[in-house]
KEVO-766907 format. One record per residue: x, y, z of N, C-alpha, C in turn. Coordinates in steps of 0.1 Angstrom, whole numbers, padded with zeros to 4 digits, always signed. Layout:
KEVO-766907
XYZXYZXYZ;...
end
This chain:
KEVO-766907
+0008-0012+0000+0000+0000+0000+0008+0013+0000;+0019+0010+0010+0027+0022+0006+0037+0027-0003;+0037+0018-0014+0046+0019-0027+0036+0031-0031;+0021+0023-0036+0014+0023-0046+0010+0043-0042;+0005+0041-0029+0008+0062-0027+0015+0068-0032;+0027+0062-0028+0039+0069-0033+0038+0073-0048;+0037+0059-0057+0034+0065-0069+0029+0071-0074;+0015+0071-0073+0002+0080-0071+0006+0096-0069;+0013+0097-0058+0020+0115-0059+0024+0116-0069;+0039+0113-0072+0049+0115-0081+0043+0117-0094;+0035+0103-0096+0026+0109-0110+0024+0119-0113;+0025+0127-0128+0016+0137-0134+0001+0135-0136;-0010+0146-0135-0021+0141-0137-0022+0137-0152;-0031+0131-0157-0033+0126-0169-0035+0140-0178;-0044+0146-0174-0047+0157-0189-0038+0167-0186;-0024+0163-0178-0011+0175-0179-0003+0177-0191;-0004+0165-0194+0005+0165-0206-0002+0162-0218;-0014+0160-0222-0024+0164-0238-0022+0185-0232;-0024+0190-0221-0026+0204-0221-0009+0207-0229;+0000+0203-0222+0018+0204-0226+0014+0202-0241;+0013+0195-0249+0012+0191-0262+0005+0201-0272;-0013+0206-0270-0017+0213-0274-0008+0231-0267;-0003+0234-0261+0003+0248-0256+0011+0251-0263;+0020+0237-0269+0032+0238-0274+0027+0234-0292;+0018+0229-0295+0012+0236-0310+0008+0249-0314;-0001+0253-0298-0004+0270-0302+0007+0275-0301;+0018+0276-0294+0026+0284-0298+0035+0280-0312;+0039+0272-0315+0041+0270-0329+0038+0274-0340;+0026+0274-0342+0013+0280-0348+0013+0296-0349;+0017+0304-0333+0017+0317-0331+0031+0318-0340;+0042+0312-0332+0055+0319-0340+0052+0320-0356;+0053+0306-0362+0046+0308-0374+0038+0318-0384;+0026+0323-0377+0020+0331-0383+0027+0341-0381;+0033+0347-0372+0038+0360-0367+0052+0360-0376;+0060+0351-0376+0071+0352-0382+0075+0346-0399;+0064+0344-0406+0064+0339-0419+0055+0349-0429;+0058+0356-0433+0052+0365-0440+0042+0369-0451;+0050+0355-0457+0040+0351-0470+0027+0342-0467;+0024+0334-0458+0013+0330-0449+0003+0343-0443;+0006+0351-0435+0001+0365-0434-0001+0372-0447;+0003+0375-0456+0003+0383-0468-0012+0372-0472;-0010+0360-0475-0023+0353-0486-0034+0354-0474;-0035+0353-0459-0042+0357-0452-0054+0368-0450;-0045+0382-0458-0048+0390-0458-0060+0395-0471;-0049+0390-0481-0056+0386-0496-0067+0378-0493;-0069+0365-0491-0083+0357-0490-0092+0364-0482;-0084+0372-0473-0099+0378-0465-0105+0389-0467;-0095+0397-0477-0100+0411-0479-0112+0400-0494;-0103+0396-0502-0112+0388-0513-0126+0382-0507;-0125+0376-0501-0140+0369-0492-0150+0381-0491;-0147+0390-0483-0151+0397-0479-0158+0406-0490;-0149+0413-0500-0154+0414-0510-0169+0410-0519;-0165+0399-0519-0176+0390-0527-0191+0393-0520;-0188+0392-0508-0196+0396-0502-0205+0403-0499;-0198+0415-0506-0204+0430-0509-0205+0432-0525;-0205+0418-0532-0211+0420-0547-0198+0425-0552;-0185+0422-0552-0178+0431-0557-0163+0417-0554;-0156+0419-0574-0147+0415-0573-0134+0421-0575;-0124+0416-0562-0114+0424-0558-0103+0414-0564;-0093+0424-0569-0078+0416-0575-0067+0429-0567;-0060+0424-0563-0047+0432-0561-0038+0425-0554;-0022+0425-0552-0012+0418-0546-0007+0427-0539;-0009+0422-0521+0000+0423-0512+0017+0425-0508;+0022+0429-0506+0036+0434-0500+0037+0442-0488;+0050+0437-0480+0057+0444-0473+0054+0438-0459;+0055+0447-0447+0051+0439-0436+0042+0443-0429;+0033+0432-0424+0021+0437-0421+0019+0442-0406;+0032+0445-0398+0031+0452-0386+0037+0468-0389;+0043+0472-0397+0046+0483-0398+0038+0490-0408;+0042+0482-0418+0040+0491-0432+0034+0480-0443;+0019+0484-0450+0017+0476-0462+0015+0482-0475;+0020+0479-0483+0013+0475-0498+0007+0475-0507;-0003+0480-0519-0011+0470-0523-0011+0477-0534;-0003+0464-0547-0005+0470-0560-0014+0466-0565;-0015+0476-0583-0025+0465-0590-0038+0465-0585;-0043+0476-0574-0056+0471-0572-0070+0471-0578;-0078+0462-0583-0090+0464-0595-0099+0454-0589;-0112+0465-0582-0121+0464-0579-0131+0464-0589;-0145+0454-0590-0150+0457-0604-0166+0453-0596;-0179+0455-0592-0191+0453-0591-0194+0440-0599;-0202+0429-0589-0208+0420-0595-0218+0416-0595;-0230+0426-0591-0241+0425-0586-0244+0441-0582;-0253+0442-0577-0256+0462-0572-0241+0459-0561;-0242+0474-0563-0229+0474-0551-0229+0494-0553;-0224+0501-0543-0222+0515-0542-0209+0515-0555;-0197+0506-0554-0186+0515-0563-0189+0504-0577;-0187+0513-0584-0193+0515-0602-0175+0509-0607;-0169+0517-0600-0153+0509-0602-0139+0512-0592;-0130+0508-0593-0116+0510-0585-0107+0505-0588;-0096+0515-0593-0085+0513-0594-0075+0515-0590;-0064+0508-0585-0054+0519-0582-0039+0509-0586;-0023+0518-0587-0016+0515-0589-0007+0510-0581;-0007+0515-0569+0000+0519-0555-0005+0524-0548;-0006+0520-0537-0010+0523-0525+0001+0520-0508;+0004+0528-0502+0015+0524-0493+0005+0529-0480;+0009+0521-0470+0002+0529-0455+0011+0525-0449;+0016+0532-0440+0028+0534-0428+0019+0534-0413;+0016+0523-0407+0009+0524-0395+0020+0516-0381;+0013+0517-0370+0019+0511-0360+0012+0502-0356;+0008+0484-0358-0003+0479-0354+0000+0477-0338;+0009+0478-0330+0008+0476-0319+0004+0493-0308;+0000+0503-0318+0000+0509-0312-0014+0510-0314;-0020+0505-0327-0036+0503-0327-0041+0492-0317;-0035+0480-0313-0043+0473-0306-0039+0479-0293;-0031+0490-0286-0031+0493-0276-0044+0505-0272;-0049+0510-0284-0059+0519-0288-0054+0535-0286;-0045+0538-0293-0041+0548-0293-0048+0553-0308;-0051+0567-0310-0057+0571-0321-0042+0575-0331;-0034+0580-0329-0019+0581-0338-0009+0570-0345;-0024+0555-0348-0014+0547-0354-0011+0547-0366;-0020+0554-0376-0017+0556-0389-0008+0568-0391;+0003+0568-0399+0015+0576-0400+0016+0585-0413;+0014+0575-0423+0009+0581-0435+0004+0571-0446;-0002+0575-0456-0007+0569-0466-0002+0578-0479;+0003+0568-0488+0005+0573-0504+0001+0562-0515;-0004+0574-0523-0014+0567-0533-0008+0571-0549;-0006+0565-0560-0004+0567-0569-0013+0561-0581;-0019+0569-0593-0030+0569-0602-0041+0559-0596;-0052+0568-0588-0066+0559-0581-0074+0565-0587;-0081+0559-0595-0096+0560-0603-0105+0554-0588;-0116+0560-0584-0125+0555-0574-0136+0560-0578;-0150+0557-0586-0164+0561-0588-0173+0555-0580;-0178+0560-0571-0189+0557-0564-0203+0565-0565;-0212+0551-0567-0228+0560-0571-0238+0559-0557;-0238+0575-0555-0238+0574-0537-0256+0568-0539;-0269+0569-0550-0279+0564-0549-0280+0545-0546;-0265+0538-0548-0267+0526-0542-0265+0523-0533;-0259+0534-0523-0253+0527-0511-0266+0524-0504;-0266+0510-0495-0273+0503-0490-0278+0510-0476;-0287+0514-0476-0292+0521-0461-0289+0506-0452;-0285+0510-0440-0285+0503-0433-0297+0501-0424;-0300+0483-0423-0311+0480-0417-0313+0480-0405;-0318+0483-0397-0319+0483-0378-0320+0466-0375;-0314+0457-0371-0312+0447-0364-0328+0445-0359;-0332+0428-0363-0345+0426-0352-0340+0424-0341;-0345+0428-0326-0345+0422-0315-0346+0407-0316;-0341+0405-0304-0339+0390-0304-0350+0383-0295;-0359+0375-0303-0372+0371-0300-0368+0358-0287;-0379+0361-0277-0376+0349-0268-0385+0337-0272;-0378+0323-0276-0386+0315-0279-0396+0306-0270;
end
């Protein structure tokens, strides 16, 4: 009886080490995304794209640079695919100089500057979508 106590302390609990295993994926996972650039960059792309679609509207442009200081975006050609407010968009360059650690600290001084080179933007302000008031949430 008195081995078997013994053992019983010394043991790790069982779900110590599945916790050890998954802590040590998330952080892998974090370094990764944080430190691989081109993973972040297509990131960015599929989701500004997604999002897009979304709003009736197909987006093409390629990402550069880094996405904690400073981004990118050439080549950009927005085109309507369905009603949507912009009729069209273009641009050649675009650069923004921001601080994102100074946005998620909530400082209003994270954007630094923005430069823009040949941007066509037409918007037909009779489509913009009035915004609808949310239903209350019904109790069932």
């Amino acid at each position: 009886m008195l081995v078997e106590d013994d053992q019983e302390e010394n043991s790790p609990p069982k779900g110590k080490w599945w916790r050890r295993i998954w802590v040590s994926i998330a952080i892998f996972l974090v370094l990764l995304a944080i430190f691989h650039r081109p993973i972040l960059l297509g990131a960015i792309h599929w989701f500004a794209v997604h999002r897009a679609a979304k709003e009736n509207l197909k987006l093409d442009f390629r990402a550069e640079g880094n996405v904690f200081t400073g981004l990118t975006i050439r080549n950009l050609h927005i085109v309507p695919t369905g009603p949507a407010a912009i009729e069209i968009a273009d641009a050649e360059y675009i650069h923004a100089d921001y601080s994102l650690f100074s946005l998620l600290r909530g400082h209003a001084d994270f954007l630094r500057s923005i430069e823009t080179r040949n941007v066509r933007l037409i918007i037909d302000p009779a489509k913009v979508r009035a915004k609808v008031a949310p239903r209350p949430r019904e109790k069932v």
